[in-house]
Residue, then its C-alpha position, 0 to 999 in steps of 0.5 A: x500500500x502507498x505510504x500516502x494512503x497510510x497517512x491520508x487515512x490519519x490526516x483529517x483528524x489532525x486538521x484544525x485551521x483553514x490551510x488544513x481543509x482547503x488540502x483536504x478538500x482538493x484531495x477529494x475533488x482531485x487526488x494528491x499529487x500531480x504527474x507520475x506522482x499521482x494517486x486517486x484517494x481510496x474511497x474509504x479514504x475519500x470518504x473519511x476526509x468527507x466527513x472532516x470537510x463536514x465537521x469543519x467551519x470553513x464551508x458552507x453546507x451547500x459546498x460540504x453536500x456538493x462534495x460528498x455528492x462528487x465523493x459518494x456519486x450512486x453508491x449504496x454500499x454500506x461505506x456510503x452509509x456510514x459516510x451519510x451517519x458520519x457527515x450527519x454527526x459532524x455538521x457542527x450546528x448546535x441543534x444538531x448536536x444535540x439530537x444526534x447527542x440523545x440518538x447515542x442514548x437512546x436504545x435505538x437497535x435499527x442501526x448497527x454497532x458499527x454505524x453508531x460507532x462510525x458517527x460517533x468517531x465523527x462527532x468528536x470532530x477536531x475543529x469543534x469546541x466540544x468540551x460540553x459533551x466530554x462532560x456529558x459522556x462522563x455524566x452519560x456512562x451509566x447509561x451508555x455502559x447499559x448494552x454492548x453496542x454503546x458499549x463498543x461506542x464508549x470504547x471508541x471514545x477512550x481509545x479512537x477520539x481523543x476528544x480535546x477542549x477548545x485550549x487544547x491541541x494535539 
């Protein structure tokens, strides 16, 4: 596997400022590099820089939808369905937050563990002061820790996300 890939698969829940996005956007629409040094972004990896362009505020919805359209075109595999969740989970509106917040305490069993975790790890997006919802998840875990689904959700929290506050970096 191209060493590009590796990293690619990684870099998007580095970004924080403008320079970051506007990178990743292009690697979306165009691929990286240019002449023999070429390479189309995988679409599992297309899709995980999606869902960064999503969670940032750089962008207009209208723009982030435009490039998940161009990303995702007809697919109706179970990767465009986690891409979906994962977009949801990382458009910063408050309101929808929230919702998508009280989805994850719910008891909801028509979505899968791994459609829930895959919205989850988009949720702690690294461009959002989220530090609210750290405080939630401790406050939450009785009833997260009820089935193993959140549970497996809970676990990507400790070991995947890395949640940070607003004065924090990496």
């Amino acid at each position: 596997m191209d060493v590009r890939v590796i990293c690619l698969s990684s870099i998007a829940q580095f970004a924080t400022v403008k320079d970051d996005f506007l990178a990743i956007y292009q690697w979306v629409k165009e691929g990286v590099g240019k002449g023999e040094s070429h390479l189309d972004v995988p679409i599992k990896v297309k899709y995980s820089l999606v869902v960064a362009i999503y969670g940032c505020p750089f962008y207009f919805i209208d723009e982030k939808n435009a490039l998940k359209e161009l990303a995702s075109k007809d697919d109706k595999s179970d990767d465009a369905t986690r891409l979906e969740y994962g977009c949801n989970a990382a458009n910063p509106d408050p309101k929808n937050k929230e919702k998508i917040w009280e989805w994850y305490l719910s008891k909801d069993k028509k979505v899968s563990a791994d459609l829930k975790i895959a919205s989850f790890m988009a949720f702690f997006h690294s461009s959002q002061d989220l530090s609210e919802y750290v405080t939630k998840f401790f406050k939450d875990i009785p009833t997260l820790m009820d089935d193993s689904t959140i549970r497996r959700v809970a676990d990507a929290f400790f070991v995947i996300m890395c949640p940070k506050g607003k004065d924090e970096t990496y």
